[in-house]
ZAPARO-62081 format. One line per 2 residues: number of its first residue (from 0); for each residue y, x, z of C-alpha. Coordinates in pm, 1 decimal. Each point is the difference from the previous one (the first is absolute). Example, Ala and Ser with C-alpha at 12.3 -4.5 7.8 and 13.67 -1.06 7.14 Angstrom:
2
0) -450.0 1230.0 780.0 | 344.0 137.0 -66.0
//
This chain:
448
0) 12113.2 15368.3 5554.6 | -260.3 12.3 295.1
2) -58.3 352.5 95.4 | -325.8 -94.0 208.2
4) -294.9 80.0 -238.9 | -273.6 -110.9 1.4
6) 3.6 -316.7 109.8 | -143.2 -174.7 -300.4
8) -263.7 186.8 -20.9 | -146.2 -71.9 354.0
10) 162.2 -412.4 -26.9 | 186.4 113.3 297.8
12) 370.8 -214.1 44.1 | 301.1 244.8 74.6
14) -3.9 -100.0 393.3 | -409.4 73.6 41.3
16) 47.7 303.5 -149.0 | 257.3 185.6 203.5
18) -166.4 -141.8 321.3 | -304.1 179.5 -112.8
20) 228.5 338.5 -68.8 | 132.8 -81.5 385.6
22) -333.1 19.1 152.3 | -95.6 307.6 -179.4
24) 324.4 139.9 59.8 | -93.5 -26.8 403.9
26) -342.7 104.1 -60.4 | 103.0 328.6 -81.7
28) 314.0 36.0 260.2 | -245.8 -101.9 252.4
30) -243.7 258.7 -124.0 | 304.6 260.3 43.7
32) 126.8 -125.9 297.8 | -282.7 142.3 221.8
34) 16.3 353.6 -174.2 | 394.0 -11.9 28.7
36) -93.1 -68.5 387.2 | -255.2 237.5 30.5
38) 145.1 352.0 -168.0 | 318.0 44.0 231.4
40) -199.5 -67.8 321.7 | -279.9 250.7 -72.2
42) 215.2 262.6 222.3 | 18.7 -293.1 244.2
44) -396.0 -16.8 -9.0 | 10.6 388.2 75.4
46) 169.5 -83.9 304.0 | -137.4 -303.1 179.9
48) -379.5 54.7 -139.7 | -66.1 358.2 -128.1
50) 150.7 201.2 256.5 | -107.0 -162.8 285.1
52) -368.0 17.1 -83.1 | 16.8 375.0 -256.3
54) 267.0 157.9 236.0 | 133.6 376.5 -42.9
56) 49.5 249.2 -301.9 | -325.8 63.5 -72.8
58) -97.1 -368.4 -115.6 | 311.4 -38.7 -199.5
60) -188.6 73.3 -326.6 | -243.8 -293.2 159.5
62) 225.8 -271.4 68.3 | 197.2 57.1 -364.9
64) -330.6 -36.8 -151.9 | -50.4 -352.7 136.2
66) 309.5 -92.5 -65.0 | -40.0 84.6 -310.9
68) -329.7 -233.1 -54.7 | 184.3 -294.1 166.7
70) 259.1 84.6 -263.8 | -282.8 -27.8 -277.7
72) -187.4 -229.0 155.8 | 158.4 -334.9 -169.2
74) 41.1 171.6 -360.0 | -328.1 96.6 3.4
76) -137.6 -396.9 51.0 | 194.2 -51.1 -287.1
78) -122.0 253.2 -245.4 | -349.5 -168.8 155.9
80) 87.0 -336.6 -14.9 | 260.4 -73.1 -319.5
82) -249.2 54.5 -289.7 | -276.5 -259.4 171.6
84) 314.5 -235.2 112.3 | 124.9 22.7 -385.7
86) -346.5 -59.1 -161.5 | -79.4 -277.7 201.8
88) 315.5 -180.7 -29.6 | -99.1 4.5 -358.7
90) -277.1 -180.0 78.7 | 85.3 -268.7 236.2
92) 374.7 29.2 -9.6 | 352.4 113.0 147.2
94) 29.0 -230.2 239.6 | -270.1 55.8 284.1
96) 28.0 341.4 -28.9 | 409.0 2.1 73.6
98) -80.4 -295.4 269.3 | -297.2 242.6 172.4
100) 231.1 332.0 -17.5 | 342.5 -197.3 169.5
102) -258.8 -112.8 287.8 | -168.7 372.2 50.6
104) 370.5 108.6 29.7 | 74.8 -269.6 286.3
106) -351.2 121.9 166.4 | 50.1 345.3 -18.4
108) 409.8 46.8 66.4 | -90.7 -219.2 274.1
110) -256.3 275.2 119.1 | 276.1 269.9 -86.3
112) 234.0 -117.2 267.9 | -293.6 -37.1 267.7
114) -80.3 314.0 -49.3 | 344.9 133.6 42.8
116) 10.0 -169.6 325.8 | -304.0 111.9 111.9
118) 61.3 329.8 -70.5 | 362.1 -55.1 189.1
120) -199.7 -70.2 291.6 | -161.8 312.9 37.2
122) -341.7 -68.3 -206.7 | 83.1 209.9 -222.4
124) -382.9 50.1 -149.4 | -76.2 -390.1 -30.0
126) 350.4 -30.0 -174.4 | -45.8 327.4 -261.0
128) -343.6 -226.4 -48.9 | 161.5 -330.2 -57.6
130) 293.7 162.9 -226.0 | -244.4 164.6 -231.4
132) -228.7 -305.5 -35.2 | 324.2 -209.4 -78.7
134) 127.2 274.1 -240.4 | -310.1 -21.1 -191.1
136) 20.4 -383.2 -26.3 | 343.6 5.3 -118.7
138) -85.3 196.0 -258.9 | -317.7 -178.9 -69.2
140) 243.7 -356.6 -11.0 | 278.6 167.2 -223.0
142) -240.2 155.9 -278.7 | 50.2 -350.8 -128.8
144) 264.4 128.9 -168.5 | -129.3 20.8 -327.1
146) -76.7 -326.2 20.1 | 370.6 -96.8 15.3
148) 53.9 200.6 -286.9 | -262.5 -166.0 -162.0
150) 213.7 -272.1 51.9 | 319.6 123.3 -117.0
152) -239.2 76.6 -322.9 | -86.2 -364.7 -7.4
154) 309.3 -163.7 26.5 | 220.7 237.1 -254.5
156) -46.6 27.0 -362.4 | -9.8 376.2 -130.2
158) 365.8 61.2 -31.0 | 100.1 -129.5 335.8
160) -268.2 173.8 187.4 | 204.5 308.2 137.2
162) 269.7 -188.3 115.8 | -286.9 -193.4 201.3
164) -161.1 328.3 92.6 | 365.7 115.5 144.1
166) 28.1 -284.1 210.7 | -334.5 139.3 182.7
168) 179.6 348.8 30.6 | 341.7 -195.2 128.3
170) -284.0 -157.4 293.5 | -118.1 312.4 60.6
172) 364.1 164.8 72.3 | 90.7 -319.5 202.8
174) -317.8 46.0 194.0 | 84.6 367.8 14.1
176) 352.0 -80.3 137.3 | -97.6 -255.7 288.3
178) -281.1 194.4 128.8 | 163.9 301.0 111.5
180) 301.4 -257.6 163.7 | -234.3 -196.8 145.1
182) -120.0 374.8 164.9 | 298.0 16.7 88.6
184) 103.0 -295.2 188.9 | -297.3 76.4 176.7
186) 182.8 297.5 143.3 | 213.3 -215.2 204.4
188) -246.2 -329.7 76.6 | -249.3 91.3 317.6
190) -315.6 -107.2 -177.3 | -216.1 236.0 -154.2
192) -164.3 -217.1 -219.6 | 313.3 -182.0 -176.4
194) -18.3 148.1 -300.0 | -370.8 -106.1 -46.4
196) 101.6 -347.0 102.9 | 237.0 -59.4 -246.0
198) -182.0 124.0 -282.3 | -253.9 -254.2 127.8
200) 235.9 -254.3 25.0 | 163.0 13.0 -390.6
202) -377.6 69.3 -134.9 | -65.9 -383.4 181.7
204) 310.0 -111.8 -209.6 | -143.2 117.1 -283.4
206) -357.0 -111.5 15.2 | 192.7 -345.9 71.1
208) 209.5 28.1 -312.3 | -288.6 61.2 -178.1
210) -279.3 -225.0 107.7 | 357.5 -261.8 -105.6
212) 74.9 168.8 -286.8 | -183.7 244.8 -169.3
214) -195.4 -157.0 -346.6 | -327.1 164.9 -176.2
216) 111.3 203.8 -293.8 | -259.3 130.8 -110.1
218) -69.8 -111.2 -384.6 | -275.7 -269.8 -84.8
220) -300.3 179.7 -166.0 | 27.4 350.8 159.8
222) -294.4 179.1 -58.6 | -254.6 9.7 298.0
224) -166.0 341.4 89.8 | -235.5 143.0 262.6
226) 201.8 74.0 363.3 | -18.1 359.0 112.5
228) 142.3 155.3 257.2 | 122.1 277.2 -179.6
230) -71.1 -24.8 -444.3 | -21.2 403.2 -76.7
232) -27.3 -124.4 -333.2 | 316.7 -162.5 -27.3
234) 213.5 253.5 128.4 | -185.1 236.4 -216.3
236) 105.8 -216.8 -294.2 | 305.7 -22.5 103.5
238) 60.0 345.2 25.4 | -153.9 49.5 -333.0
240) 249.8 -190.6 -170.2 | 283.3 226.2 -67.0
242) 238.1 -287.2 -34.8 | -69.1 -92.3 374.9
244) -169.2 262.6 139.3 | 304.5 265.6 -29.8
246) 230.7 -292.9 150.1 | -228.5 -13.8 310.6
248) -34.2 427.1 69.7 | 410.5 -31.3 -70.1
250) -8.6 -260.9 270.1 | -200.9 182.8 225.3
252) 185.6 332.4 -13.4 | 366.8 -173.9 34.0
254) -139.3 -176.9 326.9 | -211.6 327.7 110.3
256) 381.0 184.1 -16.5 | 190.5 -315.5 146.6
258) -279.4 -8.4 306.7 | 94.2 349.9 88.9
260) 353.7 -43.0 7.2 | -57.9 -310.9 211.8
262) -285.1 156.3 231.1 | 286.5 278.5 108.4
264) 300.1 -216.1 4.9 | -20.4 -36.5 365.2
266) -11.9 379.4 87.4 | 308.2 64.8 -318.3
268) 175.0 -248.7 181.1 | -51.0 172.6 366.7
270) 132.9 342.4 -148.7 | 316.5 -145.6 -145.9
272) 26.6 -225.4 298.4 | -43.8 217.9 271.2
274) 2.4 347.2 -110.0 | -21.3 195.6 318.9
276) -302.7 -216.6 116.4 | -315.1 145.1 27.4
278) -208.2 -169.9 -296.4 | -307.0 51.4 187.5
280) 116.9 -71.6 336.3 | -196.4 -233.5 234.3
282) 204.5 -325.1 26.8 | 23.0 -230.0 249.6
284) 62.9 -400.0 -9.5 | 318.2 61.9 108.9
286) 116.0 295.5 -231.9 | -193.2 -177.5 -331.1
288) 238.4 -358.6 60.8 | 299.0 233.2 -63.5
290) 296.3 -30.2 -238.5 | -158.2 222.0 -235.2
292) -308.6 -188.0 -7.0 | 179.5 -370.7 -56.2
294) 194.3 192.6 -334.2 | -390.2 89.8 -127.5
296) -72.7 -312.5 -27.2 | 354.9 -118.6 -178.4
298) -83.6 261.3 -237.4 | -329.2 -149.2 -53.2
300) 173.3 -323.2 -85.7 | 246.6 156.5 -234.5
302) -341.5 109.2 -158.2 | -109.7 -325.4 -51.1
304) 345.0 -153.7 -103.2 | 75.6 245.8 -274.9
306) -334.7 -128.2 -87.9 | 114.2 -328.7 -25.9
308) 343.1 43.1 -215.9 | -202.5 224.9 -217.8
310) -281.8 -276.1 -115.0 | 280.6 -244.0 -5.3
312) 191.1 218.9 -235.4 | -311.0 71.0 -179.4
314) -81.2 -387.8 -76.2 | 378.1 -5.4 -117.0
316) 34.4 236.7 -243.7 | -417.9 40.9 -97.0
318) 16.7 -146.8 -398.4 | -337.2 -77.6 -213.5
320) -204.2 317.4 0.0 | 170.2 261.1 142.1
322) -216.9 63.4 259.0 | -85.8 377.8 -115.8
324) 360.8 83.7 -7.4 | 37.8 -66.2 387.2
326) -338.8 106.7 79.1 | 161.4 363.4 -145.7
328) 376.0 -54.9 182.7 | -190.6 -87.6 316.6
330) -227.7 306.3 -17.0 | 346.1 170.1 -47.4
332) 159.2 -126.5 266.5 | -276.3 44.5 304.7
334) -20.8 382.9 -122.4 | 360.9 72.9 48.3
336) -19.5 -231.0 329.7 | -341.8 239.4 123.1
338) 172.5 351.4 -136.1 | 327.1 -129.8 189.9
340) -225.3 0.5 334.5 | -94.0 339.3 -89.7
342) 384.5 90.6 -32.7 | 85.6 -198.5 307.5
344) -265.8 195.8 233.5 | 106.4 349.1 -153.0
346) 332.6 -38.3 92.5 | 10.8 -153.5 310.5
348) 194.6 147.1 298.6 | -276.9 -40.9 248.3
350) 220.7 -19.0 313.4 | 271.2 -273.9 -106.9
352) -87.4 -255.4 -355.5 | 337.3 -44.2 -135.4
354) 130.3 -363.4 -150.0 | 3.8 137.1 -325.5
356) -413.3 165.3 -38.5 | -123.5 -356.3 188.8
358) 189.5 -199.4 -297.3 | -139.4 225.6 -245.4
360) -343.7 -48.8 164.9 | 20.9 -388.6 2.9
362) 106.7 40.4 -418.7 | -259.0 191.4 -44.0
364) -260.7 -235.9 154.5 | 187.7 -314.9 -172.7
366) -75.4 162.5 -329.7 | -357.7 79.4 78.3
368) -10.7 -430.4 95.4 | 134.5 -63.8 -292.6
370) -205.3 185.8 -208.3 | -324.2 -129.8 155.3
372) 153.3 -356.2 -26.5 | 58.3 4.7 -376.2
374) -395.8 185.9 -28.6 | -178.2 -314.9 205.2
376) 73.4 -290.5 -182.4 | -1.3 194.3 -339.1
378) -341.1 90.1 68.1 | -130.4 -304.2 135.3
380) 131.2 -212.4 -311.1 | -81.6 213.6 -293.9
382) -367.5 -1.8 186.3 | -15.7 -335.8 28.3
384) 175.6 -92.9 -366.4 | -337.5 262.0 -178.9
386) -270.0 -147.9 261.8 | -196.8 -300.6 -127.9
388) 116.3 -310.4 223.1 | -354.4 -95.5 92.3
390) 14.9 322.6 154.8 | 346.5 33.1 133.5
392) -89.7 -26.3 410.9 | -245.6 240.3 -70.1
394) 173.9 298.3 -165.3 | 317.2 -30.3 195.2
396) -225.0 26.2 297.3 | -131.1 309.5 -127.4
398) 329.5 132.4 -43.7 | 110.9 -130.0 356.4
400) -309.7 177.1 106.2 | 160.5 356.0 -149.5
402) 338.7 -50.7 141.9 | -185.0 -97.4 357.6
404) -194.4 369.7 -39.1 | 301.8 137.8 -63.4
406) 167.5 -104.2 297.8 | -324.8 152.0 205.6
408) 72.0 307.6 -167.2 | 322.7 46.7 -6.6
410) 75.9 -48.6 376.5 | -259.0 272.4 101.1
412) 64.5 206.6 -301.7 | 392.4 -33.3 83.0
414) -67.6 46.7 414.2 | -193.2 271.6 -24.9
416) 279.2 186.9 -216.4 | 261.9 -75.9 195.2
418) -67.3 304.8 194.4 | -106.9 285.7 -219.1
420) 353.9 86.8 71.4 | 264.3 4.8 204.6
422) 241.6 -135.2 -260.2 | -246.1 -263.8 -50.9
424) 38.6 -41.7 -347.6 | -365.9 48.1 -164.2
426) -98.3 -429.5 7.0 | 310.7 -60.5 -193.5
428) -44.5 343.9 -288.6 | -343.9 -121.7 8.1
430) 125.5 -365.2 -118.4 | 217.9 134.7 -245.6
432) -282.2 153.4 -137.6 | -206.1 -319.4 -33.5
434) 369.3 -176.2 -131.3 | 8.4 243.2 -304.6
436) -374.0 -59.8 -76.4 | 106.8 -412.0 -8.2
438) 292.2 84.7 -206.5 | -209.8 208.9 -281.9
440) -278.3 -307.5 -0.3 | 306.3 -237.2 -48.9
442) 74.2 124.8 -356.5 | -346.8 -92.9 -72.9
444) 19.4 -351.8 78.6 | 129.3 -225.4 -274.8
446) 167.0 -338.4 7.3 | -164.7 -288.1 -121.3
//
């Protein structure tokens, strides 16, 4: 029996169809690549762009806010950008919008690693220029995201839908996982601007692939509205109806707690790594290409692997509606994963991290990937399966929109707890505490 839905409905064959899952399927590892680049090397940035031109204690609270916009800076193009991206691609369709975001990402990963060399060189203010300005357009080029969705919508009949929603979330680990490496081998490559480069170069493969490959999907007949840049009224009816609307704030919490955790990842990871270093010591090159700094950015690929074996074991065992039921285990799972942090950071020896507390510390965080794996494409199908299919790019751009606010909030919300105390504790109690609320809105969400 074919297990690709969907494909009669469209008058797809079998072989058009999974080239078309293919190209979305690098669409959104692309869109994850830069951001798995990007969120190991912000110490990095601290060093070669920060400190140089915000030097001593007293600008410390300075240079962490910046870093902390260039953190936000791409997310918050997307929560901009998806919702226009999605209701125009129901208007004149999936392709040019996919084509136009894989050629922003070539333009502005391109601009990513000039600005790492420039700021190598010494110019540190024209490069902290040019690596906000190519943030911003990454972000701007990846809000098409939705519109791959929209895709996945297009191309899958009902039932199928969240195993073609988990295939997103497997991109997004993979993306997850070769970002940080691709940090890494930067470590031991003299050229600042690698990493840029060779997000650059796969987002030209891509844009290849797909100006080859990549077919309109969009349904004959969709119904044509009036383009805004942002349609208050739509998310307002969205929100209004409780069958979506709930699914969207449940969205938007689980990625508001899963920002956090990611946001302070880096500085966990220093703790456990190197307990007896100063946290808030002022690095040099030299001291931030260290051992401890090349196993941050493993971890950050674990990260993003568990990602992928979890979305691949999600599409596995997934059945016909049962998305609720792993919407609740997954709510389960990232709480004991955040409370484990909590445990981890209580009982820390903070002289020596014993083999034993860092393997509880990587289970704990496993769990809290898992959990937010089984949420993402739970969410994202049952939202697409109640949304009327004229208006499918549209309200999963509004809910891309929420998650992209989230991940605003969540790294300044989860930065500027990290040290209310010395045990560092209070982002990951306070993500517990949005875990539970997710949890308690779960039981009132129904299968279809």
């Amino acid at each position: 029996m074919d297990d690709t839905p969907g494909i009669s409905e469209i008058g797809k064959t079998p072989a058009g169809h999974r080239s078309t899952l293919f190209i979305v399927f690098l669409v959104v590892f692309i869109d994850l690549l830069g951001f798995g680049i990007v969120l190991p090397l912000l110490p990095l940035y601290a060093v070669d762009f920060l400190t140089p031109l915000f030097p001593g204690e007293e600008n410390r609270p300075f240079r962490g806010m910046i870093l902390g916009l260039l953190m936000s800076s791409f997310s918050a193009m997307q929560f901009l950008f998806a919702p226009l991206w999605g209701r125009v691609s129901d208007r004149v369709g999936r392709r040019p919008l996919l084509l136009l975001g894989l050629a922003g990402s070539v333009v502005f990963y391109t601009l990513f690693g000039i600005a790492s060399e420039i700021g190598e060189a010494g110019r540190q203010t024209l490069g902290l220029a040019l690596l906000f300005v190519a943030r911003l357009g990454a972000g701007v080029a990846g809000a098409t995201i939705s519109t791959a969705q929209a895709v996945i919508a297009d191309v899958t009949t009902s039932e199928g839908r969240s195993r073609g929603m988990a295939m997103i979330g497997a991109a997004f680990g993979i993306g997850f996982t070769f970002g940080p490496l691709l940090g890494f081998a930067s470590l031991f490559v003299p050229m600042a601007g690698a990493p840029g480069f060779a997000a650059a170069a796969f987002s030209l493969i891509a844009l290849l692939l797909a100006i080859r490959l990549l077919p309109e999907t969009l349904r004959p007949g969709a119904e044509l509205r009036p383009r805004r840049w942002i349609d208050w009224s739509g998310l307002q009816a969205a929100l209004r109806t409780p069958s979506v609307g709930i699914l969207i704030f449940i969205f938007f919490l689980a990625t508001f707690a899963f920002g956090g955790l990611e946001s302070t990842l880096a500085l966990g990871n220093k703790l456990l790594l190197n307990p007896r270093g100063d946290l808030h010591s002022e690095l040099t090159v030299e001291a931030a290409k260290t051992s401890t700094e090349r196993k941050n950015f493993l971890v950050f690929a674990y990260v993003g692997f568990v990602l992928v074996l979890a979305n691949m074991g999600y599409r596995r065992l997934v059945k016909r509606k049962i998305e609720v039921l792993f919407l609740r285990i997954g709510s389960i799972f990232m709480g004991l994963g955040l409370a484990g942090a909590v445990g981890i950071l209580l009982i820390r020896n903070p002289e020596e991290t014993s083999a034993a507390v860092f393997i509880l510390a990587l289970l704990a965080m496993t769990l809290a990937v898992i959990g937010f794996a089984c949420i993402t494409p739970s969410i994202q199908a049952l939202v697409s399966r109640r949304t009327d299919p004229a208006k499918q790019g549209e309200i999963l751009g509004i809910n891309q929109s929420g998650a992209a606010l989230a991940r605003i909030l969540g790294p300044f919300v989860g930065l500027s707890l990290f040290d209310l105390s010395q045990n560092h504790i209070w982002p990951y109690v306070f993500g517990v505490g949005l875990v539970v609320v997710v949890f308690l809105l779960t039981l009132r969400v129904q299968q279809d």
